[in-house]
C-alpha positions in Angstrom: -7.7 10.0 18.1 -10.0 6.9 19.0 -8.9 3.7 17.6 -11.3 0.9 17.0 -11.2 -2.2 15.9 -8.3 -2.9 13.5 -7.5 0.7 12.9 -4.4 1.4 12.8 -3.2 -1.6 14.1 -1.3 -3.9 12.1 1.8 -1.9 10.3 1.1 -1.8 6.8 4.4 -3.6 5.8 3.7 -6.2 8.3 1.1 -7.0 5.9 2.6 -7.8 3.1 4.3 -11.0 4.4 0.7 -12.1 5.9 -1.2 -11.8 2.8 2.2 -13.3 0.9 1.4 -16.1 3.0 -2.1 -16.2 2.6 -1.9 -16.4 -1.1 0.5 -19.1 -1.1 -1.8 -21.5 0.6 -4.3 -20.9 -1.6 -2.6 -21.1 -4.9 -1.1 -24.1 -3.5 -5.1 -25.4 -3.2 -6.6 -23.8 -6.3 -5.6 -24.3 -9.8 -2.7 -22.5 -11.9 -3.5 -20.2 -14.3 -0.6 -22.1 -16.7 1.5 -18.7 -17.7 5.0 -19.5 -19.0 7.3 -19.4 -15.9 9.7 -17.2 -17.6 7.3 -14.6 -18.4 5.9 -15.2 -14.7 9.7 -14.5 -13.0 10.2 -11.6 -15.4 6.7 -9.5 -14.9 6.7 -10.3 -11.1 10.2 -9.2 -10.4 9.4 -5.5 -12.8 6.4 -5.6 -10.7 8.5 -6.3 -7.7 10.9 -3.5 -8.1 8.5 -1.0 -9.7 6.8 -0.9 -6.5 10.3 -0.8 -4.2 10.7 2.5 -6.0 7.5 3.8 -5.5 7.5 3.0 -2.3 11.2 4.3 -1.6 10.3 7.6 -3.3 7.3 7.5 -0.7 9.5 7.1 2.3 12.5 9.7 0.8 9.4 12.0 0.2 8.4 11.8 3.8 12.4 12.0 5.1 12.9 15.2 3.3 9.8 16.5 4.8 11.4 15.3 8.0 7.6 13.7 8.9 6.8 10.4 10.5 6.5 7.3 8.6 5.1 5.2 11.3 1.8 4.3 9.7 0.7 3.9 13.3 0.9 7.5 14.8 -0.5 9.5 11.8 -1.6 12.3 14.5 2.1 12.7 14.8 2.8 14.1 11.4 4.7 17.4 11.3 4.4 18.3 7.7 1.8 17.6 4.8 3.9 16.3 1.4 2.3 17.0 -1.5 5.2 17.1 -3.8 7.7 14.4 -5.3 5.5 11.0 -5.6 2.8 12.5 -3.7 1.4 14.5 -6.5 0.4 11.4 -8.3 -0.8 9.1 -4.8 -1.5 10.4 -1.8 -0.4 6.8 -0.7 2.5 5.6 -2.7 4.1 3.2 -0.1 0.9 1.4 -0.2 1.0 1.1 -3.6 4.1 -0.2 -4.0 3.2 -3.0 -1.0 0.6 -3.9 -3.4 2.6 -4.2 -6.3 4.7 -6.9 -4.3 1.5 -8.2 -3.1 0.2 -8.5 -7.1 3.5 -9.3 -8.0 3.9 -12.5 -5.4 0.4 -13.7 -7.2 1.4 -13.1 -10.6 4.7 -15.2 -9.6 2.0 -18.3 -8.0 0.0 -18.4 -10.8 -2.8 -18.5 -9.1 -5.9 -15.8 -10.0 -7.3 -17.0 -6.7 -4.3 -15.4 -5.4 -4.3 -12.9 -7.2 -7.9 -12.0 -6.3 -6.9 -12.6 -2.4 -4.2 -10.0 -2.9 -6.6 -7.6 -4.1 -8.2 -7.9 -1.1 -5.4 -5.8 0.1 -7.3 -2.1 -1.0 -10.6 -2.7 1.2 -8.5 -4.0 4.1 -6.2 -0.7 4.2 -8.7 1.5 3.1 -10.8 0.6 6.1 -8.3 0.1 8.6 -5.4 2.7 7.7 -6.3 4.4 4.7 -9.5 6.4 6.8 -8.1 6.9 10.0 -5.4 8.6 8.7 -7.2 10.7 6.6 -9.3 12.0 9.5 -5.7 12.2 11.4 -4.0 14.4 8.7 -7.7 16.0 8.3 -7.7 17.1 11.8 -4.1 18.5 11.3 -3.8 20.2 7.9 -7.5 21.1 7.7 -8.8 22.5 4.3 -4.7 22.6 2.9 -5.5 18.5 3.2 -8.7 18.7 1.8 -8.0 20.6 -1.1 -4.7 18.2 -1.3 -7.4 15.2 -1.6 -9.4 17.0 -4.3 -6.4 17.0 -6.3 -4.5 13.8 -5.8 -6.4 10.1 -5.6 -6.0 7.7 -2.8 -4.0 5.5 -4.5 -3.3 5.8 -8.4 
């Protein structure tokens, strides 16, 4: 599989800390949207650990299936999972990265955070999201296209 660019580069995890960073910077230069703290700690940390179990039941998902979850070597997956978590998201650890992601920004205050976080989709669309699809494509053939008429990308 030909790689260009950013494709399948940067681990999807490593990610999270970079944008976390990111974001901080620029709530720390833009203005608060003035939530309550307490009502900031409590939605961020449901957020938080909503999307550690979506992500968990991603990786278990992939475990059972005894498949690889290196995000970086898609080509190398032995199985197609389409059950537990993966009926509802054909990417569920990406979804959970982006609840921490939306949940660091909700914790900032900061909707220009918030809005940089959500800059997280188009990035791994283009960069992860398609070349695995062609990857797993390539492998699986029309079992993973019918899979991807079924289930959406990410929710």
């Amino acid at each position: 599989m030909e790689r260009r660019g950013l494709e399948l580069k940067i681990p999807p995890l490593a990610l999270v800390p970079l944008f976390g960073i990111l974001m901080a910077v620029l709530a720390w230069l833009t203005p608060e949207m003035g939530l309550p703290a307490p009502w900031r700690g409590w939605n961020a940390g449901i957020l938080t650990l909503a999307g550690f179990l979506i992500a968990l039941a991603g990786v278990i998902g992939f475990r059972r299936a005894r498949t690889t979850v290196n995000p970086l070597q898609p080509d190398s997956s032995s199985a197609l999972v389409n059950t537990g978590i993966y009926r509802f998201s054909r990417n569920p650890m990406y979804v959970g990265f982006l609840c921490w992601i939306l949940a660091w920004g909700l914790f900032l205050d900061s909707p220009a955070a918030l809005l940089l976080g959500l800059g997280f989709i188009p990035y791994l669309n283009r960069f992860q999201i398609l070349p695995e699809e062609q990857a797993l494509n390539q492998l699986f053939g029309e079992h993973y296209r019918n899979y991807c008429k079924q289930v959406r990308r990410w929710l």
